[in-house]
Every structure is written in C-alpha cells, then in structure tokens.
VEXDREN-371015 format. One record per residue (C-alpha): residue in one letter; x, z, y. Coordinates in steps of 0.05 Angstrom, whole numbers, plus 5000, padded with zeros to 4 digits. Layout:
% VEXDREN-371015
[node a [X Z Y]]
...
//
This chain:
% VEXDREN-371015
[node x [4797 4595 4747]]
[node x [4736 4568 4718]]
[node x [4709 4500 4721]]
[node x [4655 4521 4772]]
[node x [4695 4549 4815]]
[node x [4753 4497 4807]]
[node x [4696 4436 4828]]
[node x [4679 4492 4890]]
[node x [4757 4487 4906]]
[node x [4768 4412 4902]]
[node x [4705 4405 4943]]
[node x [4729 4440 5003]]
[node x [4799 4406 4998]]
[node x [4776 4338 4995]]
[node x [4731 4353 5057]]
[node x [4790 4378 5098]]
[node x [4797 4331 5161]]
[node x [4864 4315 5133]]
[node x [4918 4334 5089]]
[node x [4961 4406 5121]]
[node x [5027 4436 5117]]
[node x [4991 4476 5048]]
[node x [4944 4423 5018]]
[node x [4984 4358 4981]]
[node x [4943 4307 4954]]
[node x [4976 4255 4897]]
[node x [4943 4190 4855]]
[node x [5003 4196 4799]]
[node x [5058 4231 4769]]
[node x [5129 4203 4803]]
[node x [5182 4258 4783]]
[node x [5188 4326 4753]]
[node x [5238 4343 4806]]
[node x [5188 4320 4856]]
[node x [5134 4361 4838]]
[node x [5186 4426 4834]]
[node x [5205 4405 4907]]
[node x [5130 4396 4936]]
[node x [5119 4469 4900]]
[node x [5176 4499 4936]]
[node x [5154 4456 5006]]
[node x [5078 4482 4996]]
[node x [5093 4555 4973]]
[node x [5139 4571 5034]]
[node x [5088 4526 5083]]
[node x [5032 4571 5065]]
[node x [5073 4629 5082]]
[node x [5093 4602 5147]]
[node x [5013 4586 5162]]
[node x [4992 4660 5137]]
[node x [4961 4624 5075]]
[node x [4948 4662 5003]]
[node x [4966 4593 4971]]
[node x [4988 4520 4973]]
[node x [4953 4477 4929]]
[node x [4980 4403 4890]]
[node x [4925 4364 4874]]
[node x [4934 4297 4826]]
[node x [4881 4242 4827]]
[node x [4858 4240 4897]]
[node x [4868 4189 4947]]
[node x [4914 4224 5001]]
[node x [4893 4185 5064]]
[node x [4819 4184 5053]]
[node x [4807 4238 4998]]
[node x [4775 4202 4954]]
[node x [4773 4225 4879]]
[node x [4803 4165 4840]]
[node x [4830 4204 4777]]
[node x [4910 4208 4748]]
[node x [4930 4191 4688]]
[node x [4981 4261 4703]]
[node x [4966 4321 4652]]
[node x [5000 4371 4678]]
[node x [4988 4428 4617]]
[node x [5013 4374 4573]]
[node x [5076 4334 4605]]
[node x [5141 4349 4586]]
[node x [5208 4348 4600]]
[node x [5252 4327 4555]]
[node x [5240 4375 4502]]
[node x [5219 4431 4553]]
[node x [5139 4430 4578]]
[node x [5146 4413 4650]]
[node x [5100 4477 4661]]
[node x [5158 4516 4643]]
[node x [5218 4480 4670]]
[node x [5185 4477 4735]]
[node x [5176 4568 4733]]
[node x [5244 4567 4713]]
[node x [5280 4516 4767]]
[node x [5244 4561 4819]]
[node x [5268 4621 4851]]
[node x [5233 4670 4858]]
[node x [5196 4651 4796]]
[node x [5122 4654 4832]]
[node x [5064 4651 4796]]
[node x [5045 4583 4791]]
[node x [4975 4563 4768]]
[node x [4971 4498 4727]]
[node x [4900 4469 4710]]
[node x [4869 4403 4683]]
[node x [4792 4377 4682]]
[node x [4741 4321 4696]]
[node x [4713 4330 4769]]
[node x [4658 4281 4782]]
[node x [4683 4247 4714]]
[node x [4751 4235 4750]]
[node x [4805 4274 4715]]
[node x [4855 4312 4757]]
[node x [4902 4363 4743]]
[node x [4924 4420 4795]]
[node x [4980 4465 4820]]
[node x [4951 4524 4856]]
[node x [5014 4565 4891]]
[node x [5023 4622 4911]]
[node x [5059 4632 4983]]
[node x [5124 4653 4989]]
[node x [5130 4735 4997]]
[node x [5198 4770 5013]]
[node x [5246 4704 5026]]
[node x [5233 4623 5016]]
[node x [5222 4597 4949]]
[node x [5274 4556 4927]]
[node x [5275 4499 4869]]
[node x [5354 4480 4845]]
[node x [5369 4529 4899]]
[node x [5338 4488 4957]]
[node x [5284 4505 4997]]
[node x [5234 4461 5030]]
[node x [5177 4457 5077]]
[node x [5119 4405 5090]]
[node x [5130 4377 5162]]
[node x [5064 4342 5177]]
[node x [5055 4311 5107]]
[node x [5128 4303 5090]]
[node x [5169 4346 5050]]
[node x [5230 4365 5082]]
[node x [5295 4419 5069]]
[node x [5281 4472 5102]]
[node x [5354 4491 5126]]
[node x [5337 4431 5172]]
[node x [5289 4473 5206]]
[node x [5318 4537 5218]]
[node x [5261 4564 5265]]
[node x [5212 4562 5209]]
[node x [5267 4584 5150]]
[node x [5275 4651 5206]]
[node x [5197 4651 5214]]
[node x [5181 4660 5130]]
[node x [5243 4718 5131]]
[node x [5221 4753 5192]]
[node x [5139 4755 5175]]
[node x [5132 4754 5100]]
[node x [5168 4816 5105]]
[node x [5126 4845 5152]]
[node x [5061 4814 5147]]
[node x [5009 4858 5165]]
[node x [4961 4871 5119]]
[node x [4903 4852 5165]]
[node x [4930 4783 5166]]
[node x [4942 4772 5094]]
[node x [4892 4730 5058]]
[node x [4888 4750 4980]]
[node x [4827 4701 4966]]
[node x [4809 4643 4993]]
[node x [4753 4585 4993]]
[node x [4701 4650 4980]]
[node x [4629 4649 4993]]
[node x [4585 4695 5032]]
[node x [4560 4719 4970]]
[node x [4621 4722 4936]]
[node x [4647 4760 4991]]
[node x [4594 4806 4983]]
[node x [4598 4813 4903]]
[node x [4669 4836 4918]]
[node x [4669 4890 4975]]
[node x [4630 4948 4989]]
[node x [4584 4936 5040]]
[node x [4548 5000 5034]]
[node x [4620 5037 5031]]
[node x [4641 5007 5099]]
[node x [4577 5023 5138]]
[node x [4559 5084 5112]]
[node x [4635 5114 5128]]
[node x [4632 5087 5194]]
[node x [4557 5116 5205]]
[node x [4546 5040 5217]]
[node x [4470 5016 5204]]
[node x [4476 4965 5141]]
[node x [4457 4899 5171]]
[node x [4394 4870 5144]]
[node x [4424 4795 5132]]
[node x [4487 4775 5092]]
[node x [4501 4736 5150]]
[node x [4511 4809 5190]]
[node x [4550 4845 5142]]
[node x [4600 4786 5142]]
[node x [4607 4783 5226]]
[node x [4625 4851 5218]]
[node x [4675 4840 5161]]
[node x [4705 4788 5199]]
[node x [4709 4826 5273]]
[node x [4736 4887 5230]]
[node x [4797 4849 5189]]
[node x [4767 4861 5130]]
[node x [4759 4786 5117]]
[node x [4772 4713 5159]]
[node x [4744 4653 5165]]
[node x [4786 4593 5143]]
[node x [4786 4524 5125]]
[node x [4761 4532 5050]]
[node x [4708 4583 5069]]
[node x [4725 4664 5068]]
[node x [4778 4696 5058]]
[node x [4791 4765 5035]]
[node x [4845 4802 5076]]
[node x [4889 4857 5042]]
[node x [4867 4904 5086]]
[node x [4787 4892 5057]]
[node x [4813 4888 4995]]
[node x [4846 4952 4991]]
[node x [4796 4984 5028]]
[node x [4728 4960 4996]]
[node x [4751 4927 4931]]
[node x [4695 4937 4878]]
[node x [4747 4928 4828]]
[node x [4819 4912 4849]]
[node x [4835 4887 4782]]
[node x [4789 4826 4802]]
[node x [4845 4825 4868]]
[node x [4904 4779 4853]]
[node x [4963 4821 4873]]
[node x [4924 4884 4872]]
[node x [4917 4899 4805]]
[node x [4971 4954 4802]]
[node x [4949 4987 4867]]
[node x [4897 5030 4839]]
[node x [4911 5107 4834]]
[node x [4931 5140 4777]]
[node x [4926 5206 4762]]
[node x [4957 5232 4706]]
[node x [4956 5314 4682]]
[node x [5008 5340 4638]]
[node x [5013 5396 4597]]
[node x [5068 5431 4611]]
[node x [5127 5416 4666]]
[node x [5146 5354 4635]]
[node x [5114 5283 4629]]
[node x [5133 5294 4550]]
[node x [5058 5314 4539]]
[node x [4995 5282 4572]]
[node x [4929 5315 4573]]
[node x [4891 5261 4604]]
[node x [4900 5203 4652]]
[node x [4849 5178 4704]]
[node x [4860 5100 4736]]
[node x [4815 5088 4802]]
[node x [4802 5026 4802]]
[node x [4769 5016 4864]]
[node x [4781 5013 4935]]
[node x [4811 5067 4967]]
[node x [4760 5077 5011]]
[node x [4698 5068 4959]]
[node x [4743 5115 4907]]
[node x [4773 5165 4952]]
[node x [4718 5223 4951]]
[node x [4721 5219 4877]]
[node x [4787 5220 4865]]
[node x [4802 5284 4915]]
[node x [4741 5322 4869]]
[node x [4769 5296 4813]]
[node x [4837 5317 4821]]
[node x [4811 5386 4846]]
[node x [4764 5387 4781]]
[node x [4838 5395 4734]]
[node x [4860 5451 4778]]
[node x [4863 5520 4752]]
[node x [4823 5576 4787]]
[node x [4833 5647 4793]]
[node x [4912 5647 4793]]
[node x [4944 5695 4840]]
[node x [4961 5666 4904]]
[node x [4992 5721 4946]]
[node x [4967 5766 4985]]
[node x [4927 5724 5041]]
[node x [4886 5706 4994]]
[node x [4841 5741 4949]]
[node x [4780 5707 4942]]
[node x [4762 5654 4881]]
[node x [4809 5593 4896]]
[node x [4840 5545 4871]]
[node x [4920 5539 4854]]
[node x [4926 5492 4918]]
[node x [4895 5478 4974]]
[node x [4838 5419 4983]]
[node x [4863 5395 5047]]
[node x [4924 5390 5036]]
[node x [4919 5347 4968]]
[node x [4870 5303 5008]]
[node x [4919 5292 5073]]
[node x [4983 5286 5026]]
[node x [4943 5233 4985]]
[node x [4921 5197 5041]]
[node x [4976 5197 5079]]
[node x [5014 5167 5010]]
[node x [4961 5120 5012]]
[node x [4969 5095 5089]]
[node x [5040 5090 5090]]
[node x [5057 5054 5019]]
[node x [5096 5000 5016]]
[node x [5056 4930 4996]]
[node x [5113 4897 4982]]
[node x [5133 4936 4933]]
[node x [5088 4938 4868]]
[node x [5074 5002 4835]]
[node x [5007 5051 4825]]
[node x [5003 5109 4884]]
[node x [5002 5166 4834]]
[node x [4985 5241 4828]]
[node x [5016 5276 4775]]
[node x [4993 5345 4757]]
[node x [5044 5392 4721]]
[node x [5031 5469 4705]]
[node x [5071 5487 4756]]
[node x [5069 5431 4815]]
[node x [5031 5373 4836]]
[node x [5068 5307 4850]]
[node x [5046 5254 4900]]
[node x [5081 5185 4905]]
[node x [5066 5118 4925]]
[node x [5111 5060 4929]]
[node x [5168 5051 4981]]
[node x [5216 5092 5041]]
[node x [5188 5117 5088]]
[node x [5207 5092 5163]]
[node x [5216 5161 5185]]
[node x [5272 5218 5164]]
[node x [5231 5259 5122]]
[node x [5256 5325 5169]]
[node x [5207 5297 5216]]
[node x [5146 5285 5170]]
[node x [5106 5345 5204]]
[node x [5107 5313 5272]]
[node x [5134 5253 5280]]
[node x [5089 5199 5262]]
[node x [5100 5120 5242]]
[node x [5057 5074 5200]]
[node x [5072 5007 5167]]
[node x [5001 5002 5152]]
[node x [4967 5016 5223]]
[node x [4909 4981 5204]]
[node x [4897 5013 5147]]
[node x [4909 5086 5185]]
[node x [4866 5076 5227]]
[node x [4801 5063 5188]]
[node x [4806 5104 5138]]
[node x [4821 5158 5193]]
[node x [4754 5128 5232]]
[node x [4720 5136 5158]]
[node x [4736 5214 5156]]
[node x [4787 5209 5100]]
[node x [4849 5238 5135]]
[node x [4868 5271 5197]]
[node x [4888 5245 5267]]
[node x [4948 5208 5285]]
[node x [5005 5265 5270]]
[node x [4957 5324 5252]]
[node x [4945 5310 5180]]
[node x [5014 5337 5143]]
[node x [5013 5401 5202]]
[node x [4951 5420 5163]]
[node x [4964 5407 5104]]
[node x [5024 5450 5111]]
[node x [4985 5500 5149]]
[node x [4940 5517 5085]]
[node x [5010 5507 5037]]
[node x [5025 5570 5090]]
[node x [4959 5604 5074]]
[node x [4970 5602 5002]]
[node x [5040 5625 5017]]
[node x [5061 5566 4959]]
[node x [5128 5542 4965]]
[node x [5147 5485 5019]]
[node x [5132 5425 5012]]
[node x [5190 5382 4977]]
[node x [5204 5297 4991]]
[node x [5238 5268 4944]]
[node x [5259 5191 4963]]
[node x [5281 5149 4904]]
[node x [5298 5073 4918]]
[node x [5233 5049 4905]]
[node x [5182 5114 4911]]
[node x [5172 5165 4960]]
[node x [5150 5237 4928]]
[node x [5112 5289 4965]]
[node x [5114 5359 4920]]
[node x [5070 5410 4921]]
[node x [5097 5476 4883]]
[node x [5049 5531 4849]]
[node x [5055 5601 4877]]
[node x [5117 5632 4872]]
[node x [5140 5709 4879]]
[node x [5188 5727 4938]]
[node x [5243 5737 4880]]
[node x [5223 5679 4845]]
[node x [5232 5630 4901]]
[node x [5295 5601 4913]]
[node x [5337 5597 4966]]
[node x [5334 5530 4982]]
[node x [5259 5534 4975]]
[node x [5257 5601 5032]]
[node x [5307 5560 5079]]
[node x [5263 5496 5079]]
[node x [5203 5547 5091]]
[node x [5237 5574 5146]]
[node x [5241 5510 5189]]
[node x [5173 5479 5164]]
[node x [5147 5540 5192]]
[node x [5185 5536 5262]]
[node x [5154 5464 5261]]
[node x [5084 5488 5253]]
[node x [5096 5541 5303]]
[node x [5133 5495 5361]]
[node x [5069 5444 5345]]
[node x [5030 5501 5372]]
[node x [5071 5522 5428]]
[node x [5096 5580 5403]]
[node x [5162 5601 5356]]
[node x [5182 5632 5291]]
[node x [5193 5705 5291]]
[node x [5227 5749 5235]]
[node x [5146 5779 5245]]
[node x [5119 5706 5236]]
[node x [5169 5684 5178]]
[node x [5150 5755 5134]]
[node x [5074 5742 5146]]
[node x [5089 5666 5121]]
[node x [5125 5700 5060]]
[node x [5073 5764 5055]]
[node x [5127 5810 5062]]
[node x [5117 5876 5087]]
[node x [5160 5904 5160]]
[node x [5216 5939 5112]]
[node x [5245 5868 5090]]
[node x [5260 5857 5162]]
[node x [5336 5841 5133]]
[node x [5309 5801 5077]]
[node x [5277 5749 5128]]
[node x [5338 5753 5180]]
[node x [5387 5730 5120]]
[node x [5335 5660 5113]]
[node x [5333 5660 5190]]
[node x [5411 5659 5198]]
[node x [5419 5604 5145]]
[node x [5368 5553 5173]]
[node x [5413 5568 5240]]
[node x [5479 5559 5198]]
[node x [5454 5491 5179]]
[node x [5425 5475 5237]]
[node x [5351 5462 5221]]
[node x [5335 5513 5281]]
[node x [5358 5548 5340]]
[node x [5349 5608 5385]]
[node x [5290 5586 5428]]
[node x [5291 5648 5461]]
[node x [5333 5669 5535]]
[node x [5404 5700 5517]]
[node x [5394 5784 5525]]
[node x [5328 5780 5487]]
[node x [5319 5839 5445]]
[node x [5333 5818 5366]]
[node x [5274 5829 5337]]
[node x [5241 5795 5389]]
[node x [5279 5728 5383]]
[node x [5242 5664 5372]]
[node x [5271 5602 5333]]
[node x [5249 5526 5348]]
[node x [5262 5466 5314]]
[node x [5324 5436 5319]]
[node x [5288 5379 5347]]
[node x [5253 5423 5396]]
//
C-alpha cells in the first residue's frame, strides 16, 4: 500500500463506531506471542464476518480512537535474533499473507498488520486457533459453533459474497471494473452518474457496501476486472493460452495471457484462439466448405463452461492449449458431477457467475451448452470429446479429425454413447443409421457400426431402447441413464 491510501485506511478505522470482531486497535508493543495470537484471532474473525481482512493497528487509542502514536516498529522489531516479521509467518499455519507497514499519520507514528481472512480451515499460531469475542481474544476450540462456521463457509463461500477489496471509493471502484462491459452485455443503458453505475454494481453482486467504504466482490472482480493482476488473489486467474508446435508442450510457438475479466476479455480470447487454427484441413465428409479444424461453438461453450465451473479455491490459470493435433481446455478443480453425465446433467459451484455471463450472451442455457458443443464436434465428425480429471485440474479435449481407421476404439465406443446422449436429449435414439451418419460411413459398414454398438452395450454405457421383437436394424439404443 501506499501512504495515501494507508492515511485513507486508518481514516475509516478510526471512525468506526467501535472496535469489531476484525478491527484491533493497540497504544504499545506487549508480546510477540501476543501479536501472533491477535493475528490468528483477527484472520479467522474476518472469515467468520465474510471480511477480505482483519487489520492490527499500533498507536491508537482503543476506546476512543484517538491517534496517540507507538513507540512499536513493526518492520524493524525482532525476536531474538529472528525479525518478528518473520517469526510471526512462520509460527502461523497456514502461513497467510500478512502485510506489515510503518509511517507518520497526522505526525503520529503507527505501524500496521493488515490480514488476510482465513480461507480453507482456521489459522492457527503454535497450533492454536483463536477468535475475537467482542474485543477479547479468545481459543477458538472454546467456541465450537464459530470453529464449525469458518470450516463449513470458507470452503464454500460464494463468490458473490467474497469481498477481495475493501475501504474502496466510488471512483476507485470505477477505475477498476468495466462499467461499459457490464451494461453494454446486459443491453443495459450506462447510467449517467457514478452514483448509478455503483447502485447497480451493488444490486448485481458485483460489489457491497461496508464499513470502510466499497468493496469489490469476487464475482465483479472476475467478471469486470480491468486488470486482475491489480486483484489480490486474482492474479493467476487470467487465461492462458498457449500454442505448441507439435503434440508436445516441448516446443512453444507463442503464448497469450488475458489479463482481464472474463467477461471484458472473453470475445477476444474466443477470436483469438480461433485466429491460431488451421483452415482448409479435411474434415469428413459433412463438411466441405472453408472451415476451420474445430468448431467455434464448441471452443466457446467448452471455455466457458471451464470458466463457470472452476474451482476458486484452488489457484491455477484456466488454460487452452493448442497442439497440432488437439486442443486442450482446463481450469482448476473436480468437477461435482461424474463426467458420464457432463452432456446433460448440470451443477455449478459458481451459480452466480453462470448465470451472468449466460445473461451476457457468452454461453448457452442451463444444460444446453456442452449438447452443442458436442453437436458441432458431431458435424465435424472429430473424435469425442475426452475429460481427463487430475487431482487438481479438470481437462476437456478436443481431438483433430480422424479417419474411420485411424480412430481408436476407445475413441468410436465413447462416440457411440455421446451420441445416444445427444439423441435421447432430443427425444429420439441412436440407430446403426444414426451412429454411421455420425461416423460418415456409407450403408455397407452396417457390421462395422454394430461391432461399436455391441461394445457400448457390453459395458453398459447403453441399452436397447427399443420393444423386444423389433426388427434389428431398426433397434434404437438410449443412454444408460435413460
């Protein structure tokens, strides 16, 4: 922080009614062990209280608020040998991110803790936890209701409710986020006052009012970031897109970072994507016209969908990765879904976020996005579709276009029952007639199709939708959810 905007912050705490469960105030320096156990106490208090941070403030007065100075430097006090800014980080677990300034405000000198709150499980310091109760810090095993409130909502948090910057003003809200993105995706008119744009902001989650001023949530953030690297916490949430020369990641070509928000850098990002694509490759024989190696749509619904249902928790870049003979989309965490029922079941963790960038015209409805994408991955007769779910990543693959005899069979089985998806979405059912036109195969490798058929049965990924008696070429196949 800068000195400006660390006089803005002290401002607004000292003017707070009274001290809270996130805001300590302190004349001088007691204890190291106290000030690791009122980081712990404000860091898991601000969690409990949906707070970005806590905050430790030496040299003010803590029943009136007046500014009185310390004689406390906290960049400079040690511990035994060990600077205390250090053996504080390293006494805490997790080891958060803790922000330690000094300076002269109003010629008072004062030196400040700004912490972040607790994300994932309590913040412990010699493997304690505590929690401010009114103005005193307690253990938190003593309070077990609000230990079981920080594991079962930091987890979950919504990203609608978490606040990413606080103490903000109008203007700085505005320097941040993309007005003109969110109106002009919503075919909203752009309000002729500041003091509009932010009413909307605040009635559509994007930011909230608090104590210290405005606060950013990580929805708006996300969303309308003019820069995410200016985001604390979002900095490795921009899309990458990286294109490779061969099959391999041994050689890169080039490498694009989007640092915006997804909403202001989506468009681009689709055209650029499409713009490394080669043209005029031969993509069976249901299509014969000047295309591209894979389909718009469904690189835009895979992507978004990616996008929607990421994991926050979890750091790591959303990433395309272009190879000669695939595309590869990922994005961090598991999905909450088996990925069998990708094509129509439907679950978000990030329901906020799905539904305004759906509202903004950057994906599909609820459900319909993945049918089709597939649909056009059908078009193209390219290769299913392939998840790949690694501990921390989930992979969507998109293959090139592959010959009947070059296609494996693992590739034509999981063909077969994406296709008796599509087809029971649409209230009707594979055929060997349906599955050959999928494959561009002409009537004479009726057999060819019946062997794929039978082994999707064998493993049960589909079964006879059809009444018993029904003539076999006739036969239709649902999903074995169907």
């Amino acid at each position: 922080m800068e000195q400006v905007e660390l006089e803005k912050l002290i401002a607004v705490l000292v003017s707070l009614p009274h001290e809270t469960e996130w805001v300590e105030f302190k004349h001088n320096f007691h204890s190291c062990e106290e000030i690791g156990e009122r980081i712990s106490a404000l860091s898991n208090s601000a969690a409990i209280m949906d707070r970005p941070f806590g905050y430790l403030v030496f040299g003010i007065e803590d029943s009136t608020h007046d500014v009185i100075g310390t004689t406390f430097k906290a960049k400079s006090h040690k511990k035994g040998n060990e600077e205390l800014e250090m053996w504080l980080v390293n006494r805490l677990n997790p080891r958060i991110d803790v922000q330690t300034y000094e300076f002269d405000y109003k010629g008072k000198h004062l030196s400040c803790y700004i912490i972040p709150a607790a994300t994932n499980r309590p913040v412990t310091f010699f493997h304690k936890a505590y929690v401010r109760i009114c103005s005193l810090t307690k253990e938190l095993s003593l309070y077990p209701d609000k230990e079981a409130k920080i594991w079962s909502r930091v987890n979950a948090l919504p990203i609608e409710r978490a606040l990413l910057m606080d103490g903000l003003s109008a203007n700085e809200v505005i320097g941040l986020l993309s007005a003109e993105t969110f109106f002009d995706r919503l075919n909203l008119p752009l309000p002729q006052t500041t003091d509009g744009i932010i009413e909307k902001f605040i009635s559509s989650k994007i930011i909230s009012r608090t104590d210290l001023g405005y606060a950013v949530t990580e929805l708006g953030a996300i969303l309308l970031a003019k820069d995410l690297r200016q985001i604390k916490g979002l900095s490795r949430k921009s899309i990458r897109v990286v294109v490779y020369k061969g099959k391999n990641k041994v050689d890169t070509i080039r490498e694009q970072a989007f640092e915006q928000g997804y909403a202001v850098c989506f468009p681009n990002m689709v055209d650029w994507v499409n713009g490394q694509l080669p043209a005029n490759e031969e993509i069976g024989r249901a299509l014969r016209e000047d295309v591209r190696m894979y389909p718009e749509i469904a690189i835009r619904e895979i992507a978004a969908n990616m996008i929607i249902h990421q994991d926050f928790c979890i750091m790591g870049f959303p990433m395309i990765e272009i190879y000669t003979d695939r595309i590869e989309i990922s994005s961090p965490g598991q999905p909450l879904i088996s990925t069998d029922r990708f094509i129509d079941e439907y679950q978000s963790r990030n329901e906020s976020l799905a539904d305004i960038m759906r509202r903004m015209g950057f994906c599909e409805e609820k459900g319909s996005g993945l049918d089709k994408a597939i649909s056009a991955i059908e078009r193209y007769q390219l290769p299913p579709i392939k998840i790949r779910v690694s501990e921390t990543r989930t992979t969507v693959i998109i293959s090139a276009y592959k010959s009947w005899s070059d296609t494996s069979k693992e590739e034509k089985i999981q063909a077969c029952y994406q296709h008796a998806c599509l087809k029971y979405l649409s209230n009707e059912m594979l055929t060997n007639k349906s599955l050959r036109e999928r494959f561009g195969l002409a009537e004479k490798n009726y057999p060819m199709i019946s062997v794929v058929i039978k082994e999707a049965l064998n493993r049960g990924l589909i079964k006879v939708g059809t009444p018993e008696g029904t003539n076999r070429r006739d036969i239709g196949y649902i999903p074995n959810w169907g």
